[in-house]
DSSP file (Angstrom, degrees, kcal/mol; ACC not computed):
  #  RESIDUE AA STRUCTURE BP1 BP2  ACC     N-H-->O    O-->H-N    N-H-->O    O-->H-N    TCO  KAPPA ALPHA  PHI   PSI    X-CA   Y-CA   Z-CA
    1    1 A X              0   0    0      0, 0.0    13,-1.2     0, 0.0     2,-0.6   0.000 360.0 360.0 360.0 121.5  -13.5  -32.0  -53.2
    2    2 A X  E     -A   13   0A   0     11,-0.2    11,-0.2     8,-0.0     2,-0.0  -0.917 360.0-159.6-137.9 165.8  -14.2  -34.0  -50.2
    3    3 A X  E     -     0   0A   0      9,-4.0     8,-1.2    -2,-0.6     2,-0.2  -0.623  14.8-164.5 -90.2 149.0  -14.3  -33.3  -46.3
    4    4 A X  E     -A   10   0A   0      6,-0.2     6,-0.2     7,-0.1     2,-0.2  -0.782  12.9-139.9-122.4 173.0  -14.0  -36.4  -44.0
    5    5 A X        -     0   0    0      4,-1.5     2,-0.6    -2,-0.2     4,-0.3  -0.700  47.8 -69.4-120.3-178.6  -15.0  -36.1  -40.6
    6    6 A X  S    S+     0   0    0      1,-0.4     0, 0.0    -2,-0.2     0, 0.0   0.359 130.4  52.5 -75.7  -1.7  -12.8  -37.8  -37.7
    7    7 A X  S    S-     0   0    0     -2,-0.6    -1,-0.4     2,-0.3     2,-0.4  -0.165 117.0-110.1-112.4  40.1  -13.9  -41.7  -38.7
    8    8 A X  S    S+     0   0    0     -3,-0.2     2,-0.6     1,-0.1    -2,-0.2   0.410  73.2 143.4  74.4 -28.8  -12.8  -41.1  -42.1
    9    9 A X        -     0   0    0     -2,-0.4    -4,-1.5    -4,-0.3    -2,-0.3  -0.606  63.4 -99.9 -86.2 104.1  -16.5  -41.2  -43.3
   10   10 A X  E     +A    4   0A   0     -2,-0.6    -6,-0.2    -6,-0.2    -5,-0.2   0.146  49.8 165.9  16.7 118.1  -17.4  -38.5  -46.4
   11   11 A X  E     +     0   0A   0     -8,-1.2    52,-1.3     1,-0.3     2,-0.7   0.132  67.2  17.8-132.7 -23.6  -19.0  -35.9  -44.4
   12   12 A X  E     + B   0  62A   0     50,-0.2    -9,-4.0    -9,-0.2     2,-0.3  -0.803  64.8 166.8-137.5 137.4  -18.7  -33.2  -47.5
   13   13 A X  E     +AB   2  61A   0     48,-2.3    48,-1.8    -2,-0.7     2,-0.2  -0.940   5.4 162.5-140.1 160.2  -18.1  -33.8  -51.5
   14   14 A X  E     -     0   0A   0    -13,-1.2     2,-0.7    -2,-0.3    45,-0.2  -0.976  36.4-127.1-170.7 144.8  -18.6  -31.4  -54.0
   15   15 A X  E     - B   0  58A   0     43,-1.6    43,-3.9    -2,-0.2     2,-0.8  -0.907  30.5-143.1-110.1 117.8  -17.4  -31.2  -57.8
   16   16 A X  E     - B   0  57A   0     -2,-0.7     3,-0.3    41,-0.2     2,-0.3  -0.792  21.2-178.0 -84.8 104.3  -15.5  -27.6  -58.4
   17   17 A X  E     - B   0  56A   0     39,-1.6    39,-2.0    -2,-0.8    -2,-0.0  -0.694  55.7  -1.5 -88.7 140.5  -16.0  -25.7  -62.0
   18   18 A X        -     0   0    0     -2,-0.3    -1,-0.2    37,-0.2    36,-0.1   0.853  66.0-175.6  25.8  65.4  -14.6  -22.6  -63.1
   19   19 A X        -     0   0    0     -3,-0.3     2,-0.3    36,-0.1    36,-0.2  -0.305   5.9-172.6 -81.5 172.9  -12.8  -21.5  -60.6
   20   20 A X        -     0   0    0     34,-0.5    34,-1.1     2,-0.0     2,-0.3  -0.960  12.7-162.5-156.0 130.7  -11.1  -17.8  -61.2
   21   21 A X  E     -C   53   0B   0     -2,-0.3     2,-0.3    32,-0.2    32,-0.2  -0.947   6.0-170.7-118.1 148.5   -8.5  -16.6  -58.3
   22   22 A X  E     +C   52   0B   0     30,-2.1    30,-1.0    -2,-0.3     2,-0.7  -0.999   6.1 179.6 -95.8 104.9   -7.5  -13.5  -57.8
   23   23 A X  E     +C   51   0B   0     -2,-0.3     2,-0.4    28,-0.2    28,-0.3  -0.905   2.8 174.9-131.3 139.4   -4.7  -12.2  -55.5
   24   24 A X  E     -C   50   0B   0     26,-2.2    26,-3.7    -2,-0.7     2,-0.3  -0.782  36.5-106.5-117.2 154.0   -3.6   -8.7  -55.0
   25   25 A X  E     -C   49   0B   0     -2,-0.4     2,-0.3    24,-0.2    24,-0.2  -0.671  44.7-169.7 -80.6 152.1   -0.8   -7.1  -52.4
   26   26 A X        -     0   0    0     22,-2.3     2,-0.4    -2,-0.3    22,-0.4  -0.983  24.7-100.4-136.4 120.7   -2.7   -5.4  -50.0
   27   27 A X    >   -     0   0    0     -2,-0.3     3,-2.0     1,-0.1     4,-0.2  -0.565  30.9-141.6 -34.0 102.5   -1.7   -2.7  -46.8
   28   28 A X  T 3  S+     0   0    0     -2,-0.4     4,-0.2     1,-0.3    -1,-0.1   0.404  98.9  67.5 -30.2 -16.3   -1.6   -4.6  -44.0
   29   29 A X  T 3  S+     0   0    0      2,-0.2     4,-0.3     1,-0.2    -1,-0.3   0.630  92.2  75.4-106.6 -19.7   -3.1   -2.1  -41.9
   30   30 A X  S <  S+     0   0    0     -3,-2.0    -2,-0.2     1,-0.1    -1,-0.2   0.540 105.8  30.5   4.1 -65.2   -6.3   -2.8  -44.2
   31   31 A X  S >> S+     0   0    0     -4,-0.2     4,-2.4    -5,-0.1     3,-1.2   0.395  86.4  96.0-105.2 -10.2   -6.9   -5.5  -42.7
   32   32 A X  T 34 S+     0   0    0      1,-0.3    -2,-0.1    -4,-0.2    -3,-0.1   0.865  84.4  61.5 -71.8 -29.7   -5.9   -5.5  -39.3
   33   33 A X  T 34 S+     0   0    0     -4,-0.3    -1,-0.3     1,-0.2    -2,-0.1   0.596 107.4  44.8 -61.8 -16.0   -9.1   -4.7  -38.2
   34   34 A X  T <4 S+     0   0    0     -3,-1.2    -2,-0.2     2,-0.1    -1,-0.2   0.783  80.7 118.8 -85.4 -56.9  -10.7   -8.5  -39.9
   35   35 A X  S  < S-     0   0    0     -4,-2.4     2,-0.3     1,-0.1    50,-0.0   0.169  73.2-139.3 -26.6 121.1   -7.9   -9.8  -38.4
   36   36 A X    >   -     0   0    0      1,-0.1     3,-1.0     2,-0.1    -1,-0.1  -0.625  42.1 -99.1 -84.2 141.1   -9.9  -12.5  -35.6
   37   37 A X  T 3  S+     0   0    0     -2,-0.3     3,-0.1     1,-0.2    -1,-0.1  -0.102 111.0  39.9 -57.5 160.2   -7.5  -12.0  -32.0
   38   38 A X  T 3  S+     0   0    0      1,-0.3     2,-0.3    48,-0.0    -1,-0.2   0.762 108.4  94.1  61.8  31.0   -4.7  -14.6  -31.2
   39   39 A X    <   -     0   0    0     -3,-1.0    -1,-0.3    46,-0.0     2,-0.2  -0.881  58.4-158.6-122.9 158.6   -4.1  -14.5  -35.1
   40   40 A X        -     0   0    0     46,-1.1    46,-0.1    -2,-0.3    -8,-0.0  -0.825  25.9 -96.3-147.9  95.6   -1.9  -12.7  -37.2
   41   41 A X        -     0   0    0     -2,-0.2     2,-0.2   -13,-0.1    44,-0.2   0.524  34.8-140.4 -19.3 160.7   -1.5  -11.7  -40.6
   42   42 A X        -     0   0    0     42,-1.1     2,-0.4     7,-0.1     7,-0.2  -0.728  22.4-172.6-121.8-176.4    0.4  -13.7  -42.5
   43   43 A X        -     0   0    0     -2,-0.2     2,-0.4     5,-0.1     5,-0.2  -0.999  15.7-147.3-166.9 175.6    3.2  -12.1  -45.4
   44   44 A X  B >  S-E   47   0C   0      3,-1.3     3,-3.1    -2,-0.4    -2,-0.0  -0.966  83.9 -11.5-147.0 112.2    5.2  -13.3  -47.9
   45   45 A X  T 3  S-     0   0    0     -2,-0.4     3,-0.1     1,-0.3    -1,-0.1   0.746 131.1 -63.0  64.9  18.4    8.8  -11.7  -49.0
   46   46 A X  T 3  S+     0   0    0      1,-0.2     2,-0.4     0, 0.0    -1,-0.3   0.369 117.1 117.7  93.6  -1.8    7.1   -8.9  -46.6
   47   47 A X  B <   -E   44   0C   0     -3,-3.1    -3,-1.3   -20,-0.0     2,-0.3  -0.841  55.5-145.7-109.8 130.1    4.3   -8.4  -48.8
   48   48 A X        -     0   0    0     -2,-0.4   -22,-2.3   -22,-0.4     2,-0.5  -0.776  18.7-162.0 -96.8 143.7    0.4   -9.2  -47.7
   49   49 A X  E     -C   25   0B   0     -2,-0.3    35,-0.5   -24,-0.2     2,-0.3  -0.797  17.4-156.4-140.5 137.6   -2.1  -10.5  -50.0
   50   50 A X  E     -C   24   0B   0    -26,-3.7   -26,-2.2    -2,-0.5     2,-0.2  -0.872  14.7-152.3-116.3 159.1   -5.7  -10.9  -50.5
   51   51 A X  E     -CD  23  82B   0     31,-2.1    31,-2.2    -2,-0.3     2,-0.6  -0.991   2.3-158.3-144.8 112.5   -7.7  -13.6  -52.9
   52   52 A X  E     -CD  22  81B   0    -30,-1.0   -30,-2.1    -2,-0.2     2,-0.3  -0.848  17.1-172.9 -82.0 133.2  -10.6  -13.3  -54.4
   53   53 A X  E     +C   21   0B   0     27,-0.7     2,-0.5    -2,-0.6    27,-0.3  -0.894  17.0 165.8-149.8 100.7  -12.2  -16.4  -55.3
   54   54 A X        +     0   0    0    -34,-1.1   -34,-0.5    -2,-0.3     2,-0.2  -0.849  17.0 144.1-137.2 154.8  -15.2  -17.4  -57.2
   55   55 A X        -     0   0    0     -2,-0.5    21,-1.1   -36,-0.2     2,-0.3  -0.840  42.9-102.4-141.2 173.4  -16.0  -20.9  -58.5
   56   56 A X  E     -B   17   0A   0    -39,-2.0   -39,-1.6    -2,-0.2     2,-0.8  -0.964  16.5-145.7-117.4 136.6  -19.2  -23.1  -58.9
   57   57 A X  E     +B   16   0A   0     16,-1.4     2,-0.5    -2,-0.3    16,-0.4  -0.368  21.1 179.3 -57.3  99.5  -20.3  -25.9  -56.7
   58   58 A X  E    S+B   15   0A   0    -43,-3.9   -43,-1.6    -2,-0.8    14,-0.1  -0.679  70.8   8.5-108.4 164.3  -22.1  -29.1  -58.8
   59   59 A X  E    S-     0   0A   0     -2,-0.5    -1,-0.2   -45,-0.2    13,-0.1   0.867  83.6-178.4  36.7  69.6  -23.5  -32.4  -56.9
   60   60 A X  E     +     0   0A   0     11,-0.9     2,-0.2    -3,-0.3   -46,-0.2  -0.479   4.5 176.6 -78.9 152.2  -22.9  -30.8  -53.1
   61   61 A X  E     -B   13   0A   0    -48,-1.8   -48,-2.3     5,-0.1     2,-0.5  -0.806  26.9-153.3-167.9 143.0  -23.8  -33.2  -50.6
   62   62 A X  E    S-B   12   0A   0      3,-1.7   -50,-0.2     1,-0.2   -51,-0.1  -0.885  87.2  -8.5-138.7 113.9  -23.6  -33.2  -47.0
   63   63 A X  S    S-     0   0    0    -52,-1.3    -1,-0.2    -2,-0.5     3,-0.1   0.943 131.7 -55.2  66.4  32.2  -23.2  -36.8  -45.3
   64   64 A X  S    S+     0   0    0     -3,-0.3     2,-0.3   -53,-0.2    -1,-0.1   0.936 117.2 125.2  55.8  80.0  -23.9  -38.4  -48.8
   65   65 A X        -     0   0    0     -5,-0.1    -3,-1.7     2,-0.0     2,-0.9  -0.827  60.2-135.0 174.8  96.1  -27.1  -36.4  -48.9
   66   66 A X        -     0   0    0     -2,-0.3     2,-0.2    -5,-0.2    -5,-0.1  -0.750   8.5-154.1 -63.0  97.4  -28.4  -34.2  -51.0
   67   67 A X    >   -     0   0    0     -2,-0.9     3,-2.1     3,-0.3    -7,-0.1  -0.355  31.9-116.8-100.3 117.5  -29.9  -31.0  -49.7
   68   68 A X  T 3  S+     0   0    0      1,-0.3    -1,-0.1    -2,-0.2     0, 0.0  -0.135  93.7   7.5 -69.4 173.3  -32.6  -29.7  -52.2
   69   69 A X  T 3  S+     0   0    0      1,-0.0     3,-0.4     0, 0.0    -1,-0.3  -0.172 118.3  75.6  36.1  -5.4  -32.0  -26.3  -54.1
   70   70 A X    <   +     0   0    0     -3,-2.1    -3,-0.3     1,-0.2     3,-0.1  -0.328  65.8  98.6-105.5  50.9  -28.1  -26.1  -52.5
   71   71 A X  S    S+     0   0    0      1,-0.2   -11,-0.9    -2,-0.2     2,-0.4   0.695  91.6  27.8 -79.2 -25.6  -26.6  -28.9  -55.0
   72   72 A X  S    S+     0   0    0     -3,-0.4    -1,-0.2   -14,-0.1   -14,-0.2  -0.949  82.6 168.1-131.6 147.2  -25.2  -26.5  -57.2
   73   73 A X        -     0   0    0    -16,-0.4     2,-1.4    -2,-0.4   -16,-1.4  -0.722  34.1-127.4-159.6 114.5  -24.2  -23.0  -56.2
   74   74 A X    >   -     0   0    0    -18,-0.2     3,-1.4    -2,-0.2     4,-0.2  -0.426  17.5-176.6 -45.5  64.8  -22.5  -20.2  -57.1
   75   75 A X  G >  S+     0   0    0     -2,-1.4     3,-1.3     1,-0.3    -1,-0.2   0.512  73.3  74.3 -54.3 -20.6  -19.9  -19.0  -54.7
   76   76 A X  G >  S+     0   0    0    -21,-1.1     3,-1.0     1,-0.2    -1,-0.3   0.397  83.9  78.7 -63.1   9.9  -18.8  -15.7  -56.4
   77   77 A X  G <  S+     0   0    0     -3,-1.4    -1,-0.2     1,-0.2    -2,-0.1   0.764  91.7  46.2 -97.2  -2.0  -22.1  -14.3  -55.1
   78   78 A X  G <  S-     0   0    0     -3,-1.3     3,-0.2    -4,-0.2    -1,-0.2   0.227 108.9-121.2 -92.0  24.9  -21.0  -13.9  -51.8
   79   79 A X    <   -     0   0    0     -3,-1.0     2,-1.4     1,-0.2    -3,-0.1   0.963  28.1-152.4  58.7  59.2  -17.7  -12.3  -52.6
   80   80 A X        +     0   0    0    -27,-0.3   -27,-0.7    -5,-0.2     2,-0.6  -0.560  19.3 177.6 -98.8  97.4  -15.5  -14.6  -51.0
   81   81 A X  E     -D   52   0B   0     -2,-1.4     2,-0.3    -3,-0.2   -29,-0.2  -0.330   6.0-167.2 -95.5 133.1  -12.3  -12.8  -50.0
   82   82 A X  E     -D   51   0B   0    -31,-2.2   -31,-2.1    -2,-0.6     2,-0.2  -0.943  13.3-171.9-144.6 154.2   -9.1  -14.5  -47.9
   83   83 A X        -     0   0    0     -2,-0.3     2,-0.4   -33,-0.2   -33,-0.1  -0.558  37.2-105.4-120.8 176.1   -6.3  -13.7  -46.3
   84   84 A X        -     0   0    0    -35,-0.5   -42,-1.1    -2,-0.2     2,-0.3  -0.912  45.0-178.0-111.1 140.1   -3.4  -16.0  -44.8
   85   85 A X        -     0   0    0     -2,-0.4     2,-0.2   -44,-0.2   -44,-0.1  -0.819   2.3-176.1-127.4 151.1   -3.9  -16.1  -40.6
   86   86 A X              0   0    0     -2,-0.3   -46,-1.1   -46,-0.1    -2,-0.0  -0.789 360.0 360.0-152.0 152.2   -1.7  -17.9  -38.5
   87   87 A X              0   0    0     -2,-0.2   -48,-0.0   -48,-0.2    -2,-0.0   0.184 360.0 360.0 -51.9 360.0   -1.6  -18.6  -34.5
């Protein structure tokens, strides 16, 4: 994976390993409360869905940059749950 920022220039790269998704249908009414204002759930055949998502991060690097101890990282330890928002 990598980020540019508005010149084009790398500004985040990262190699993704074992990723595992998850997505389940979910009650909308669940969620509405997450929901950030001037957004709106998003749904699919009617149905709304949450994703659990946990991967690891190897060689992170911020600006071509390594930042010691956060090259490698687990992200399933924060739980990372998403929804689909739109404006």
């Amino acid at each position: 994976m990598v980020m540019v920022d508005n010149f084009g220039k790398p500004f985040l790269s990262a190699e993704w390993r074992y990723l595992a998704m998850v997505n389940y249908e979910i009650e909308p009414a669940v969620l509405m409360p997450f929901v950030p204002k001037g957004t709106e759930l998003d749904s699919w055949n009617g149905k709304t869905f949450v994703s659990m998502v946990g991967f690891l991060f190897l060689n992170t690097r911020v600006v071509g940059l390594s930042i010691p101890f956060s090259s490698k990282f687990r992200r399933d330890q924060s739980a990372l749950l998403r929804t689909a928002q739109r404006r």
